[in-house]
C-alpha positions in Angstrom: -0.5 -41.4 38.7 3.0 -41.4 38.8 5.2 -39.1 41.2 6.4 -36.8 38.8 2.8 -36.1 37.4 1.6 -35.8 41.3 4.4 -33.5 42.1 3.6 -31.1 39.1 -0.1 -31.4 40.5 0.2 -30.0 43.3 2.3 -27.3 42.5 0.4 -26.2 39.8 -2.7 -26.7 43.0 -0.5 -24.6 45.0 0.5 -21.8 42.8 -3.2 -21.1 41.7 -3.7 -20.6 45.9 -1.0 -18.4 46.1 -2.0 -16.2 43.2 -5.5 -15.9 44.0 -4.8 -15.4 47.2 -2.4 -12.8 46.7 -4.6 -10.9 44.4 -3.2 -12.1 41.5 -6.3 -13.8 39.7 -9.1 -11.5 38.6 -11.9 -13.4 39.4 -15.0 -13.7 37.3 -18.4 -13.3 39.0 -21.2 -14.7 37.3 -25.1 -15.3 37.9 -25.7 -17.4 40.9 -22.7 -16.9 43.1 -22.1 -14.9 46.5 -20.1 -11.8 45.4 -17.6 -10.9 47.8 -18.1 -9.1 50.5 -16.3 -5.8 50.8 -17.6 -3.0 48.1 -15.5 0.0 49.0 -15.4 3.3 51.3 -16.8 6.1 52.1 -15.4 9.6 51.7 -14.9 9.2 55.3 -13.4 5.8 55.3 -16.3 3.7 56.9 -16.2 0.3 54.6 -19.4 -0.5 53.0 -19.9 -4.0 52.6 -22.3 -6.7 51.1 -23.9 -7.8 54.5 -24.7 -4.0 55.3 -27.9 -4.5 52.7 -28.6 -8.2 53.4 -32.3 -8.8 51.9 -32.3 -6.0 49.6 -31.5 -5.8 45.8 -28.2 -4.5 45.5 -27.1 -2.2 42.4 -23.3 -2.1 42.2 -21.5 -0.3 40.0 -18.2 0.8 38.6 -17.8 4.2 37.4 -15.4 7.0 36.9 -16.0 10.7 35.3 -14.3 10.2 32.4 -16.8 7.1 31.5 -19.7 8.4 29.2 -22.3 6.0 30.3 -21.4 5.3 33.6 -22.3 9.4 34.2 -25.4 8.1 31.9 -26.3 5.7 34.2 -26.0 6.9 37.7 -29.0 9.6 37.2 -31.2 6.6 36.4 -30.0 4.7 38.8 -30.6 7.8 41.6 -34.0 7.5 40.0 -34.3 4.1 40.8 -33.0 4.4 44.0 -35.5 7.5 45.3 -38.9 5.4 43.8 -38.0 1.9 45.4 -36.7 3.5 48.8 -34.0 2.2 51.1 -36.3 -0.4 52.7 -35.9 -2.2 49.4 -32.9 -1.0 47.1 -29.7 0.1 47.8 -27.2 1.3 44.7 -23.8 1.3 45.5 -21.5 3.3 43.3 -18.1 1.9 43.1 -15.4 5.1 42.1 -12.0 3.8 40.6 -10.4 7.5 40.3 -7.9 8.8 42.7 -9.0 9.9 46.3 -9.1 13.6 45.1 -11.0 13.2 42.5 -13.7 11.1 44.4 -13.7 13.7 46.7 -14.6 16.4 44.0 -17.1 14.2 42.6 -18.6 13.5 45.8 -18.5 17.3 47.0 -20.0 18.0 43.3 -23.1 15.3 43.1 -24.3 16.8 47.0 -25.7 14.7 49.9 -29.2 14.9 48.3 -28.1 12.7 46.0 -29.1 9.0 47.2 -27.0 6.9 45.0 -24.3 5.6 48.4 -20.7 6.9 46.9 -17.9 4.8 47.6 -14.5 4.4 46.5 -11.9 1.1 46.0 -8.5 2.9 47.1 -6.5 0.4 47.0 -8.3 -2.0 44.2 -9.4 -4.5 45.9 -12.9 -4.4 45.1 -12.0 -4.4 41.3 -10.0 -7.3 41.6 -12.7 -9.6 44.0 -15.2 -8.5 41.5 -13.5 -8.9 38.3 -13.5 -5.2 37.3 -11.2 -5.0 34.2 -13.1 -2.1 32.3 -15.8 0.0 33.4 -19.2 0.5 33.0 -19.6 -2.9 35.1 -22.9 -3.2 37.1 -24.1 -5.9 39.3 -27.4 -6.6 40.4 -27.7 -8.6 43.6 -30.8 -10.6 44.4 -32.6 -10.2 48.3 -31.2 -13.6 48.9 -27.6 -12.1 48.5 -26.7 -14.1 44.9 -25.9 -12.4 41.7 -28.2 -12.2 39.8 -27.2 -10.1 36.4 -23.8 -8.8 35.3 -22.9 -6.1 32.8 -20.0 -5.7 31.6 -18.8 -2.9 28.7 -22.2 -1.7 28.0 -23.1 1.7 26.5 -26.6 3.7 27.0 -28.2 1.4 24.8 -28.4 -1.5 27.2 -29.8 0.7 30.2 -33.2 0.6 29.4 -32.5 -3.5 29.5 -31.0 -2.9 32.6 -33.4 -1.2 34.4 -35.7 -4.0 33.2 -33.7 -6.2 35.6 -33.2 -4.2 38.3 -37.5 -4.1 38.2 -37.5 -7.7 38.1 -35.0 -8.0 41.0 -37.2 -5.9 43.0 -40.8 -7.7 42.0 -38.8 -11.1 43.2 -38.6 -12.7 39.5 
């Protein structure tokens, strides 16, 4: 290789390190990987993060108010949530509205509801996990590994969905 070709190399190697790690790359999560770790906060500002449900299935997913099906999903997935129990489910419902309006919509939904709330201030949950439109749900294996990802979908695709998230929790 001659020096010209190696110098534009590695600075083409060294750009893509300093965009993704500067946030700049959006990256794409498929089946099989480790997602990243952090998933958000709580109203009160306590992170919630991956290794907080290690050997569980983990629902996440990416919502606002204004999104038809996400507001379609997150009763099922409550439902979901109160049948499987704790021990073996936890869904983690990623907000991407401003902090007031999480607030609202925390305050409005009530602490009976067992769906865990979080929100991604500053986006950096979006951007680890690829977020570029919304609904988008992950489901997370109990050996901590993606397993499905959704992205776009409508009510049409829940009940598909909720097949996996059944799967996920019988171990297939």
């Amino acid at each position: 290789m001659n020096s010209r070709l190696q110098t534009a190399f590695a600075a083409a190697i060294l750009s893509a390190a300093f965009a993704a790690r500067c946030g700049d790359f959006n990256l794409i999560i498929v089946p099989g990987v480790v997602p990243p770790t952090m998933l958000g906060v709580t109203r009160d500002g306590d992170p919630v993060e991956t290794k907080q449900v290690a050997g569980k299935v983990l629902i996440v997913t990416f919502w606002a108010s204004w999104c038809g099906p996400c507001l379609q999903e997150l009763p099922k997935l409550e439902g979901i949530q109160r049948a499987a129990g704790k021990n073996n489910i936890q869904v983690v419902a990623v907000n991407i509205e401003e902090r007031d309006q999480f607030r609202r919509l925390h305050n409005q939904l009530g602490p009976s509801f067992k769906v865990l709330l979080t929100h991604d201030y500053d986006k950096a949950s979006r951007d680890a996990y690829g977020v570029n439109g919304i609904p988008h749900m992950l489901i997370i294996g109990r050996d901590g590994r993606v397993q499905k990802v959704h992205r776009g979908y409508d009510e049409r695709a829940l009940d598909t969905i909720i097949a996996e998230i059944n799967a996920a929790l019988a171990g297939s």
